[in-house]
Structure formats: C-alpha cells, structure tokens
C-alpha positions as CSV (number, residue, x, y, z in Angstrom):
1,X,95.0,31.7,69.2
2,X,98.3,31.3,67.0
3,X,100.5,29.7,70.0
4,X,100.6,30.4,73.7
5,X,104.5,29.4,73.8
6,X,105.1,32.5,72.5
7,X,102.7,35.6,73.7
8,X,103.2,39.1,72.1
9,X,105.0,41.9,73.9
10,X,104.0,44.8,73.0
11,X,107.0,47.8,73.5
12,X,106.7,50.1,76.1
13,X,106.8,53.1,74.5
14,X,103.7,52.2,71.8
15,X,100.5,52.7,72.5
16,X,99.5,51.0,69.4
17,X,98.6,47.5,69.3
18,X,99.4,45.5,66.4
19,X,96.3,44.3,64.2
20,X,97.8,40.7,64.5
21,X,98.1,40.7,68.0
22,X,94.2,42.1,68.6
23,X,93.4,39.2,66.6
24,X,95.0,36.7,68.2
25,X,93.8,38.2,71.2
26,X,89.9,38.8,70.4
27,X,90.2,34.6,69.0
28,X,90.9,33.9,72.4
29,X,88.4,36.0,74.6
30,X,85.8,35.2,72.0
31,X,85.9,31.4,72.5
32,X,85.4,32.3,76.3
33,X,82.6,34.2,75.6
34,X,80.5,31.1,76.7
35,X,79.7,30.5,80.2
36,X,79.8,26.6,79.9
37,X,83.4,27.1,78.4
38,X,84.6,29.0,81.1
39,X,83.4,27.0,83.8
40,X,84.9,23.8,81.8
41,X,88.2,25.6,82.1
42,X,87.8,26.5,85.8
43,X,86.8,22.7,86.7
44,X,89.9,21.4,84.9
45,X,92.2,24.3,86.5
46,X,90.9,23.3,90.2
47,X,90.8,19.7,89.7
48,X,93.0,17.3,91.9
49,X,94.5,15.6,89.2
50,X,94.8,18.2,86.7
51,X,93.2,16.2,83.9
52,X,89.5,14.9,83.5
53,X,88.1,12.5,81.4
54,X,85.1,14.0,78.9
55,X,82.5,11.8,80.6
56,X,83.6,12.7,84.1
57,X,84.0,16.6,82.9
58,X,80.5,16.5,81.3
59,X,79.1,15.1,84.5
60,X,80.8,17.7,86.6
61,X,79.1,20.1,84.2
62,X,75.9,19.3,84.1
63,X,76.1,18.6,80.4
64,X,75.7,15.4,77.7
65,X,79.1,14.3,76.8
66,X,78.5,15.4,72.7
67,X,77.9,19.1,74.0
68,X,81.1,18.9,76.7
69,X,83.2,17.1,73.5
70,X,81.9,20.0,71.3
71,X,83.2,23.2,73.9
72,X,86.5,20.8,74.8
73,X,87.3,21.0,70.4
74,X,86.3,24.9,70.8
75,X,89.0,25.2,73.6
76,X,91.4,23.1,72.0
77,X,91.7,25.1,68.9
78,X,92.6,27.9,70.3
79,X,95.1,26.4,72.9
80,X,93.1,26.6,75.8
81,X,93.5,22.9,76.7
82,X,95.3,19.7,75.9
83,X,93.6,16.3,74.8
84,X,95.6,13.3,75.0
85,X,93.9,9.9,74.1
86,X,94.5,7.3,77.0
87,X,93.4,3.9,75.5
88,X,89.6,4.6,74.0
89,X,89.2,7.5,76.7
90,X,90.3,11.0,75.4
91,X,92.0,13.1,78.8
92,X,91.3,16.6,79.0
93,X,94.0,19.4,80.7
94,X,94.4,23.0,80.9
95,X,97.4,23.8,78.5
96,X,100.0,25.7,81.2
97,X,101.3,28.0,78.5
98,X,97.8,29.4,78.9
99,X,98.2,30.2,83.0
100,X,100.2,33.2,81.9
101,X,99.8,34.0,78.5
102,X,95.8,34.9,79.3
103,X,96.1,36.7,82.3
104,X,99.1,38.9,79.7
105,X,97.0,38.9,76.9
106,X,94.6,41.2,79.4
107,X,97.2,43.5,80.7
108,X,98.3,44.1,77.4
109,X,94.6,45.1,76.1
110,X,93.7,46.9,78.9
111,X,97.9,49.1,78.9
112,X,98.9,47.7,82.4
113,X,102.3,46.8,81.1
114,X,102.7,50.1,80.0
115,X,103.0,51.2,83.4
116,X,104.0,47.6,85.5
117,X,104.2,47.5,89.1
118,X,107.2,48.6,91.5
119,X,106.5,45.7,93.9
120,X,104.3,43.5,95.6
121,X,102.1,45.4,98.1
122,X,100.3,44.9,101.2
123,X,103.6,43.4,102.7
124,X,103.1,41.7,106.0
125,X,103.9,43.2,109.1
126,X,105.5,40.2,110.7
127,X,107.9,39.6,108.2
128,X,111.5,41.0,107.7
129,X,114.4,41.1,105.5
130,X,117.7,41.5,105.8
131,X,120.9,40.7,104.0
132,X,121.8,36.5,104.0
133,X,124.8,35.7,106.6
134,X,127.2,32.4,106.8
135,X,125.1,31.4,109.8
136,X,122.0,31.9,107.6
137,X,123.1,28.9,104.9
138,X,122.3,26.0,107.0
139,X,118.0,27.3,107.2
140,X,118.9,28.6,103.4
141,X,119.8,24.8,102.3
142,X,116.6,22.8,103.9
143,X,114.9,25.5,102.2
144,X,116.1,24.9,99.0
145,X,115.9,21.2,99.6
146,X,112.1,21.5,100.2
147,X,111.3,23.4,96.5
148,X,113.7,20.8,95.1
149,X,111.3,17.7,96.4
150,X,108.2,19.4,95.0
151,X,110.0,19.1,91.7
152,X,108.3,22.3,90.4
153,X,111.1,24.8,91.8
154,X,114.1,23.8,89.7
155,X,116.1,21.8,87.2
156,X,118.4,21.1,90.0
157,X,118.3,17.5,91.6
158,X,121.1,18.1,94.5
159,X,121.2,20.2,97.3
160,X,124.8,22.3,96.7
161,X,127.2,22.7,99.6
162,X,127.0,26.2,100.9
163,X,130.0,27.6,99.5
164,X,129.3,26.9,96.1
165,X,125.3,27.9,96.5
166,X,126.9,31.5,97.9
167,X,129.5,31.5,94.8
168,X,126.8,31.5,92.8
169,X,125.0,34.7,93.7
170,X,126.2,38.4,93.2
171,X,127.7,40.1,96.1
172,X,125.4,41.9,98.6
173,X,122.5,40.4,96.4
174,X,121.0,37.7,98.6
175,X,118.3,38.4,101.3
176,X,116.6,36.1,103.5
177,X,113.0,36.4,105.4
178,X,112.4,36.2,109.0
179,X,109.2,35.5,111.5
180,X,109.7,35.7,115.1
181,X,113.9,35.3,114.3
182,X,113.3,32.4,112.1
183,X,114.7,31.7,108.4
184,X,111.5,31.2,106.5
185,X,113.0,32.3,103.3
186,X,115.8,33.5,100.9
187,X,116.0,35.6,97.3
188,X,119.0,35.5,95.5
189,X,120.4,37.3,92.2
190,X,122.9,35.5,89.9
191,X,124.3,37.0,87.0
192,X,123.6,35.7,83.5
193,X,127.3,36.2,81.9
194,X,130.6,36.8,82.5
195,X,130.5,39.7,79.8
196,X,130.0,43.3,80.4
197,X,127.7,44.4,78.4
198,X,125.4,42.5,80.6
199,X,127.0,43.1,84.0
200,X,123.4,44.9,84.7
201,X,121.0,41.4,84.1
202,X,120.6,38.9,87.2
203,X,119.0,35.6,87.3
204,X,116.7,36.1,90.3
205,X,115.8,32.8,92.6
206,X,113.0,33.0,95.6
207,X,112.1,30.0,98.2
208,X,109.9,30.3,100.5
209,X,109.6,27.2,104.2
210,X,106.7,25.3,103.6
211,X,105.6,25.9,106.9
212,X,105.2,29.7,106.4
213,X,103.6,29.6,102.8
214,X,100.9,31.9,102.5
215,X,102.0,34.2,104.9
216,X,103.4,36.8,102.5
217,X,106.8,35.6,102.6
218,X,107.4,35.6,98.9
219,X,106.1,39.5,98.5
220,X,108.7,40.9,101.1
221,X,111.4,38.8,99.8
222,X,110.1,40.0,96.2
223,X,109.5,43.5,97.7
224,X,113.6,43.8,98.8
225,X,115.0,41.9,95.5
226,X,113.2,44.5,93.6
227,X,114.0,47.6,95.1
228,X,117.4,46.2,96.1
229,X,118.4,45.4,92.8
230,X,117.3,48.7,91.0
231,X,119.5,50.3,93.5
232,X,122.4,48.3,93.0
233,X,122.4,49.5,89.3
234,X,120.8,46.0,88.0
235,X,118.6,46.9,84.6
236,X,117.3,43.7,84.3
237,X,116.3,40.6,86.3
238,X,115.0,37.2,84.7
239,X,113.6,34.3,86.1
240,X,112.5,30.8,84.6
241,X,109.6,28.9,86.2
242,X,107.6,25.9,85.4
243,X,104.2,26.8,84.6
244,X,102.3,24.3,87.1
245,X,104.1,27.0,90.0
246,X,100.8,29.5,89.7
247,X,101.8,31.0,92.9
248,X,105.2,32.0,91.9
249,X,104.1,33.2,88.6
250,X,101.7,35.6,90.2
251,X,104.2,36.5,93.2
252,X,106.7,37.5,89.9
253,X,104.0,39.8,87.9
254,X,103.2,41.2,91.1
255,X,106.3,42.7,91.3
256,X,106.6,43.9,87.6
257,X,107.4,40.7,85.8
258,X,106.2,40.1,82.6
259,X,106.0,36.9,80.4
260,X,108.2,36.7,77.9
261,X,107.4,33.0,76.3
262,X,106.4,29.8,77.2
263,X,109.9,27.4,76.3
264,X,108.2,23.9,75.6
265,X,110.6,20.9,76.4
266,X,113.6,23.5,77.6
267,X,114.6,20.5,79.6
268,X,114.3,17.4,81.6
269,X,113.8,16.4,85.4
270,X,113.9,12.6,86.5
271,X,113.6,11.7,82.6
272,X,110.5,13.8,81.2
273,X,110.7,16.7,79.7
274,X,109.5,20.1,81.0
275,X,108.2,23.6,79.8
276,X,109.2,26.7,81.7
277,X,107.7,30.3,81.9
278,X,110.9,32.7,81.4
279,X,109.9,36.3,82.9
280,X,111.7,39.6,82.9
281,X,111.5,42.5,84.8
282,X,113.2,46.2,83.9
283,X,114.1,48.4,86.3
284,X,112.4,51.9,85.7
285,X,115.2,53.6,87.5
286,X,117.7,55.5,85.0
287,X,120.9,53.4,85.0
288,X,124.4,55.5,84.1
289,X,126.0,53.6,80.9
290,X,128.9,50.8,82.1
C-alpha cells in the first residue's frame, strides 16, 4: 500500500484499471491473506480503547509476542495499522484512513462504483420526512448540540442561533425525521461557493437524536437528501467526516458516496489535530447546463 490518505478513483466511464492501482491493491489484500492478520485487525477495530499493547494483543490472539510483533510490522508496512511507542511499550491502532480506503479498494476491483447506489434501502416504516419548519429549529439545535459533544460530528465547538444555522443551508434543502411526531433528526445542504459555475455542488450535513440511533433514521434522512437534491438540479453533494464516525461513513456509501481521500491534520478540535474522510456523491440524473 502506497498511502491510504489518498485511495485511487477510478473514472466512471473506464473499465480499465490502472496497473498501478491493481498493485497497490493486490499489496494490500495479499498481506491479509493470513488468518492471524485479519483477526489482529478485527481485535484492534472492536477494541474499547482503540489501541492495544503487543503483549495484550498477542494474548488476545492466542499467539507469542515475536509472532504478534512480526504480523503487527506486516500490517504496518502496508498502512493497515499505526504503532506509536509509549515509554518502552510499542501501542498498536488500526490506521482510520484504512476504514474506508479498504472497503473502496473492493468496490473498485469488484466495478460497484461503476454503477453506485441511488439510496439507502430498506427504509423504516416508522420514520418520516418532511421539509424543516421555524418551529422545527429548537429539536434541530439539541440535536446538533448532541453530535457536537461526541466531538466526532464537526469542527464546530458552538451551538449557532437558529437564524444563522437556517442562513446557512440552501432554500427548500433541509429536511428533518420524525417517529411518532417527534424531531429525531435533520439533513441539510449548504452550498460550497458563491460562484456559478458551482451553483449545482452542496455541502450535505445529517444528525441523527441519540435516543433514536439505530433505528434507520440516518437512511430516510439520507434517502430524501438524495433524491431531493437530484431533483432540485444539484450535480454534486460533498461531505467531510472524521474517520472514527464508521456509522456515518457507511450511512454516506450507502447512498452513493464515494471516498475521495483521507485529509490528514485538515484541522484541529480542542487543540489536536484531526483527519477527515471527504466523500462525494454525483447525481446520475441529466442536469441542463446553468
């Protein structure tokens, strides 16, 4: 593996895949192509912490520290995972570029993104959209506030009045999500530039009530920005999100996203700095020239 920050996109209209990329790409499956390896990865990816020391991750294994040391220097070649000396202890973590630029790397090989998805299916049938009100912005803002404490939803440290939240978006392009007449959830579209030529791209936000996480809120919030959006005329939507947000990053390819590069250290939050996954979707529908 050359680099996860930055994973080869292949165009839509080539079937071809460049020798470079294969290579890159058959570097990567190869060093999985050890059982051990892969369940190393899966143990760090599931642990609490998110990092292991090589005794306690040999241990967890089944294996003698040389032989976890030896696949942890396989993995780390390649970019799988991070080591990071902490006094005389060396501290083992999945590299987060990886969370997306694998699971790419196999709808690349395999021609998915050749033909990417409209929309998240299997939408649930007690959730509904409609267009966000004025009376909506009060269940919008705890909302927001609740991603903004996890400090894995935005840059953002403040919780915006609700004027200037609603300036932000593009008219008619903000939805919310409702369960038995309740807010759970809101998607939003901002645009990228005050320029023309790009009056078709939006910056595309989703947040979804703690409380009703894992209900399929996200997919019928993603379902309406989607199909909302290509009907508005938008050829483009983009969305930045830290890698450690798995759920969000699957919600987005769901829906036709595809990775476009890891940005290491795009910017910080409460002093450290922070990678982010930026995404992009294209609409398939034809869009008459501005």
């Amino acid at each position: 593996m050359t680099s996860t920050d930055q994973v080869p996109v292949p165009s839509r209209t080539s079937s071809a895949l460049a020798q470079g990329d294969a290579e890159n790409y058959a570097e990567w499956f190869a060093v999985l192509a050890d059982p051990t390896r892969v369940r190393l990865l899966h143990t760090l990816s599931t642990s609490a912490s998110g990092a292991m020391r090589v005794g306690d991750l040999a241990a967890a294994l089944g294996v003698s520290q040389s032989t976890c040391s030896h696949h942890v220097e396989l993995l780390r070649k390649v970019g799988f995972v991070v080591v990071d000396k902490v006094g005389t202890a060396s501290l083992v973590s999945v590299n987060a570029a990886c969370c997306t630029g694998l699971p790419h790397a196999a709808d690349v090989v395999m021609g998915t993104l050749s033909s990417p998805p409209c929309c998240p299916e299997d939408l649930p049938a007690d959730v509904t959209t409609r267009p966000v009100t004025d009376a909506d912005m009060a269940s919008v803002l705890d909302i927001y506030a609740e991603g903004l404490a996890t400090r894995n939803a935005t840059f953002e440290t403040r919780v915006p009045t609700a004027g200037d939240m609603r300036s932000r978006w593009l008219p008619d392009l903000a939805w919310v999500a409702e369960i038995d007449g309740q807010v759970v959830g809101w998607t939003a579209i901002t645009p990228v530039s005050a320029r023309e030529c790009y009056a078709g791209v939006g910056e595309s936000s989703v947040y979804v009530a703690a409380a009703a996480r894992g209900r399929g809120v996200g997919k019928a919030l993603l379902f309406t920005q989607v199909t909302e959006a290509d009907r508005s005329g938008l050829w483009t939507l983009q969305t930045s999100i830290f890698p450690e947000n798995r759920a969000s990053l699957a919600l987005h390819r769901s829906a036709g996203y595809r990775t476009l590069a890891v940005r290491t250290r795009i910017a910080q939050l409460d002093g450290v700095w922070r990678d982010t996954v930026l995404l992009e979707r294209r609409s398939e529908v034809d869009v008459p020239v501005r």
